[in-house]
Kinemage of the C-alpha trace (Angstrom):
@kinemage 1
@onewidth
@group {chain A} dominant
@subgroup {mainchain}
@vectorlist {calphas} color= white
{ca unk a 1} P 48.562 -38.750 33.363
{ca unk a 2} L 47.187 -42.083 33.494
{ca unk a 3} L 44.340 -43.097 35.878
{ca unk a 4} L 43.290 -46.176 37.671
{ca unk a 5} L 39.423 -46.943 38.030
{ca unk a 6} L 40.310 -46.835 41.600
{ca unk a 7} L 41.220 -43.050 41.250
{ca unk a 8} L 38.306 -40.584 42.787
{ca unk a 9} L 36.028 -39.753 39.584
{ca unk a 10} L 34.824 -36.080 40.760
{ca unk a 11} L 37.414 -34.636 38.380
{ca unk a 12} L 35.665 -36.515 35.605
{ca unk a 13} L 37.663 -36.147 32.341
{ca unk a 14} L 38.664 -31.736 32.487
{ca unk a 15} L 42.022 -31.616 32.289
{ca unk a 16} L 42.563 -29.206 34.429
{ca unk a 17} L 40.118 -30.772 37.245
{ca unk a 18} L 42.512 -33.787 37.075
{ca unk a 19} L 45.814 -31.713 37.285
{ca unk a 20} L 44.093 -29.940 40.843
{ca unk a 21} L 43.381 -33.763 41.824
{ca unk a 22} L 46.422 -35.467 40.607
{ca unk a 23} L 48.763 -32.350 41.685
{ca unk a 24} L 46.878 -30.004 44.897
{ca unk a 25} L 43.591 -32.127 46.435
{ca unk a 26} L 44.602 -33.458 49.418
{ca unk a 27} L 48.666 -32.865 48.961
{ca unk a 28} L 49.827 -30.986 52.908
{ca unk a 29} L 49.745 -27.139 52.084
{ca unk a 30} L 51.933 -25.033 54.558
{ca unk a 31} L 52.586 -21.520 52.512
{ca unk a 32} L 50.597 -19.285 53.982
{ca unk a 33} L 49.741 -17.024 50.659
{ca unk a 34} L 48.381 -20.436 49.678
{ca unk a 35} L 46.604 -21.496 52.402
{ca unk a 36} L 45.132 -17.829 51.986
{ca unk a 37} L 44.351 -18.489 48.181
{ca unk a 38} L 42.789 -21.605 49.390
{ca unk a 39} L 40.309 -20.135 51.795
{ca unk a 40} L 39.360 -17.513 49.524
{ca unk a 41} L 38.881 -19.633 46.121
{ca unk a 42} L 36.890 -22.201 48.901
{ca unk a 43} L 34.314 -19.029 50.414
{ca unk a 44} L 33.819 -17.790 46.485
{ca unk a 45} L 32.925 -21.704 45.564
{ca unk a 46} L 29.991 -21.483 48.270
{ca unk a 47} L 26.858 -22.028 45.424
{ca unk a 48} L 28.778 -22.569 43.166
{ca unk a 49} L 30.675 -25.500 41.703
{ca unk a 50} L 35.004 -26.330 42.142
{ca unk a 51} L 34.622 -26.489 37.805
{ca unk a 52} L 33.567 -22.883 37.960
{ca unk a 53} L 35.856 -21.585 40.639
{ca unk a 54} L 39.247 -23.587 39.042
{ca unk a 55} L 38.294 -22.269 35.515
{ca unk a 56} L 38.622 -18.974 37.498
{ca unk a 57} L 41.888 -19.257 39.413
{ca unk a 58} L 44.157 -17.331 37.497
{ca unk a 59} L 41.888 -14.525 37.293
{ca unk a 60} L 41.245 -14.362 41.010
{ca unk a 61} L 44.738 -14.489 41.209
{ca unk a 62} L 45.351 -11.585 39.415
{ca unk a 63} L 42.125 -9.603 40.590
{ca unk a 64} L 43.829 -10.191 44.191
{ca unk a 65} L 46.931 -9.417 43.738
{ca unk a 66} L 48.436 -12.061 44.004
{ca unk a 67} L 47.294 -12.635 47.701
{ca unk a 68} L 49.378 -10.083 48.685
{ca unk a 69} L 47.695 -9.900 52.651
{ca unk a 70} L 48.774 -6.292 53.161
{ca unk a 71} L 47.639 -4.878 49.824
{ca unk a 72} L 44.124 -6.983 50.356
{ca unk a 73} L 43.561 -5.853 53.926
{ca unk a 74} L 43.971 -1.727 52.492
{ca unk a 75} L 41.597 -2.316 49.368
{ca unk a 76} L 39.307 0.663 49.616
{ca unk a 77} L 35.737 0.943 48.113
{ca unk a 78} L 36.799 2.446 45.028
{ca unk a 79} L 38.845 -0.988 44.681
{ca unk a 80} L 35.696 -2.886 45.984
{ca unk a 81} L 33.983 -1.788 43.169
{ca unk a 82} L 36.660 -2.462 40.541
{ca unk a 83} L 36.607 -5.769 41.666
{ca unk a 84} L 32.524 -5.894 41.694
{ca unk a 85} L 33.121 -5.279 37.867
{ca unk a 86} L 35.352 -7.059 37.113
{ca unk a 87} L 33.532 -9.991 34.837
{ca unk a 88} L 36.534 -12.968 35.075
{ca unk a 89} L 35.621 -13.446 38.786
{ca unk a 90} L 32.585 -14.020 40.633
{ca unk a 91} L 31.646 -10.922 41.196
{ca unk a 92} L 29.892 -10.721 45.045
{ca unk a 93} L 29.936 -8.239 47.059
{ca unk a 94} L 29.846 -10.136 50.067
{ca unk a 95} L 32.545 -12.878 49.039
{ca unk a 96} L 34.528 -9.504 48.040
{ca unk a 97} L 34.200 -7.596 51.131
{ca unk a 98} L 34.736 -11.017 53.157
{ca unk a 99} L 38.134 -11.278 51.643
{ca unk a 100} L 39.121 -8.195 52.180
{ca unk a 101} L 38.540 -8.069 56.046
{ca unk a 102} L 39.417 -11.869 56.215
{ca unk a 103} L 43.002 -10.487 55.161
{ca unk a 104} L 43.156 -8.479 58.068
{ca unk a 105} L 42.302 -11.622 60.248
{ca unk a 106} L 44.791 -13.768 58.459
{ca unk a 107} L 47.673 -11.350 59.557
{ca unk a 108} L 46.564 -11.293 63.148
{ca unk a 109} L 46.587 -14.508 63.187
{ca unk a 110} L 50.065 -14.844 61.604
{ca unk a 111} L 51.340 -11.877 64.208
{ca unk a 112} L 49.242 -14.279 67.230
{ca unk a 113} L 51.222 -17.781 65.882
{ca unk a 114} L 53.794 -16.884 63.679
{ca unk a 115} L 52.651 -18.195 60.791
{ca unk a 116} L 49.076 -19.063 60.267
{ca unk a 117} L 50.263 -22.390 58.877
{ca unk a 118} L 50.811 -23.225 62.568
{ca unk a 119} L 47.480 -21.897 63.448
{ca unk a 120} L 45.475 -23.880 60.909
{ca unk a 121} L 47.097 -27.180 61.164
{ca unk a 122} L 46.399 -27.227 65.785
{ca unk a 123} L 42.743 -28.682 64.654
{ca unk a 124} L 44.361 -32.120 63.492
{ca unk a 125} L 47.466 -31.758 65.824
{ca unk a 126} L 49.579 -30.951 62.633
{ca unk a 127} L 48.370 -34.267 61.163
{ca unk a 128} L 46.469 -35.027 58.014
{ca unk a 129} L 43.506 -36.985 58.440
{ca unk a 130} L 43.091 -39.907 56.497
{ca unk a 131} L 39.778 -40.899 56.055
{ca unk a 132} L 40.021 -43.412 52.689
{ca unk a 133} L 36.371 -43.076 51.233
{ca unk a 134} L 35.387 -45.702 49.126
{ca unk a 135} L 33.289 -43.566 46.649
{ca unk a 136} L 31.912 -39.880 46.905
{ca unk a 137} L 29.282 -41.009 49.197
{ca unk a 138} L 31.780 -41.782 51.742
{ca unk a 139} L 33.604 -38.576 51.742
{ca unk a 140} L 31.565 -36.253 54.527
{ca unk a 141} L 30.529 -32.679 54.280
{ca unk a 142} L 31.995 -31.297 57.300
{ca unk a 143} L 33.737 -32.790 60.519
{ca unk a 144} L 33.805 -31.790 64.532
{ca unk a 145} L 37.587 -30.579 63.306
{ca unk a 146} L 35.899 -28.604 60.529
{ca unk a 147} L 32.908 -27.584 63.089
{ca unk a 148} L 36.047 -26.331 65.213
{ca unk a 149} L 37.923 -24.715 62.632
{ca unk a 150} L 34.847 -22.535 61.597
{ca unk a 151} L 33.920 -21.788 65.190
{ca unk a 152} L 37.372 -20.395 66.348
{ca unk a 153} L 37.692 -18.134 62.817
{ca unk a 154} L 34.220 -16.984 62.746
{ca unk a 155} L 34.939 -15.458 66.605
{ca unk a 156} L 38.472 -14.279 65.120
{ca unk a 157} L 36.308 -12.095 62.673
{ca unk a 158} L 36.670 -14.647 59.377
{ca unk a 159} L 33.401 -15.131 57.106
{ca unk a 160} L 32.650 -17.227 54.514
{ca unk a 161} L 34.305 -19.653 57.321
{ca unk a 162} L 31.309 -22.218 57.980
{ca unk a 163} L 31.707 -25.741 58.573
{ca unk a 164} L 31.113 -26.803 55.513
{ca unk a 165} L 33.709 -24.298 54.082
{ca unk a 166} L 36.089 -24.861 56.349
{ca unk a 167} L 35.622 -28.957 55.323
{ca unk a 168} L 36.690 -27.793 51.662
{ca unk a 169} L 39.530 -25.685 52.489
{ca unk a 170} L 40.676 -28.610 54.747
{ca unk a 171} L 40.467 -31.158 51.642
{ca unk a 172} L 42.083 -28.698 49.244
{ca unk a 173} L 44.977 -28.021 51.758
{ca unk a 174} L 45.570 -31.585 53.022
{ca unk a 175} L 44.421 -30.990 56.407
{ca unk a 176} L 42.077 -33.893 55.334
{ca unk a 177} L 42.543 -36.364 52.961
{ca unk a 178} L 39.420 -37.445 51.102
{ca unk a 179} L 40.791 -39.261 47.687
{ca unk a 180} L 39.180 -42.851 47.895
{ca unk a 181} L 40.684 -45.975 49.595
{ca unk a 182} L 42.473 -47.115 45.931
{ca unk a 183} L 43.327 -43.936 44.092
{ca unk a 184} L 46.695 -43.684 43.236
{ca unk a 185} L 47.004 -40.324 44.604
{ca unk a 186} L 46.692 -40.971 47.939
């Protein structure tokens, strides 16, 4: 795809760093198993960079089933610890163990709401926010919607859920949209 000098430069030149841009980064997300894969790929990326994470994707994919909620939320220890060995993910325990219990949460939520969609989206009033950076150093680590967000899933039993998470996921999931003022994926 062709790019303007206008368009955000974070994905630099990797391919597949420009097809998440061009094609996921900002775009309004309202599948739940993807707003799920979201929030998990987002609390693994904590330390770590997006490059490292992305290159990852599939395998998380596959290492979680898919996001299947119902098969995440009954992963025992024995599964715990096949995924703590498994080498094509990042393998934390805590990040691992967050998942699995944030799975649980994600399905109360959805029983609370409906859908968690619904849920997610009540901390911009089912709105994107369009904030039109000029450059990286425009484009904010966290928000009072963010600071929101992580406060109401952190006392719904979420972790991995801080502000600054929360900020990603909402970027990734086009809850906020952060590509500068002239790219032409806006």
């Amino acid at each position: 795809m062709n790019h303007t000098p206008t368009d955000c430069n974070w994905p630099g030149n990797d391919e597949l760093m420009r097809a998440y841009h061009d094609n996921e980064w900002g775009k309004p997300l309202h599948d739940d198993r993807k707003i799920f894969e979201f929030m998990v790929l987002d609390a693994f990326q904590a330390g770590l960079s997006w490059r490292t994470i992305l290159y990852k994707r599939e395998n998380f994919r596959r290492a979680f089933d898919n996001y299947d909620l119902k098969k995440i939320a009954a992963y025992d220890e024995a599964k715990i610890q096949t995924l703590m060995q498994d080498a094509s993910i990042v393998r934390n325990q805590a990040k691992i163990r967050a998942t699995v219990g944030n799975a649980s949460a994600f399905m109360q939520v959805q029983a609370e709401f409906g859908t968690f969609d619904k849920y997610i989206w009540q901390f911009t009033n089912g709105k994107t926010l369009d904030n039109r950076p000029k450059n990286n150093a425009d484009i904010p680590a966290k928000s009072a919607e963010s600071d929101a967000m992580s406060k109401d899933l952190l006392k719904r039993g979420f972790k991995f859920v801080g502000s600054t998470i929360c900020y990603a996921f909402m970027q990734a999931a086009g809850i906020v949209n952060d590509h500068w003022e002239g790219c032409s994926h806006r």
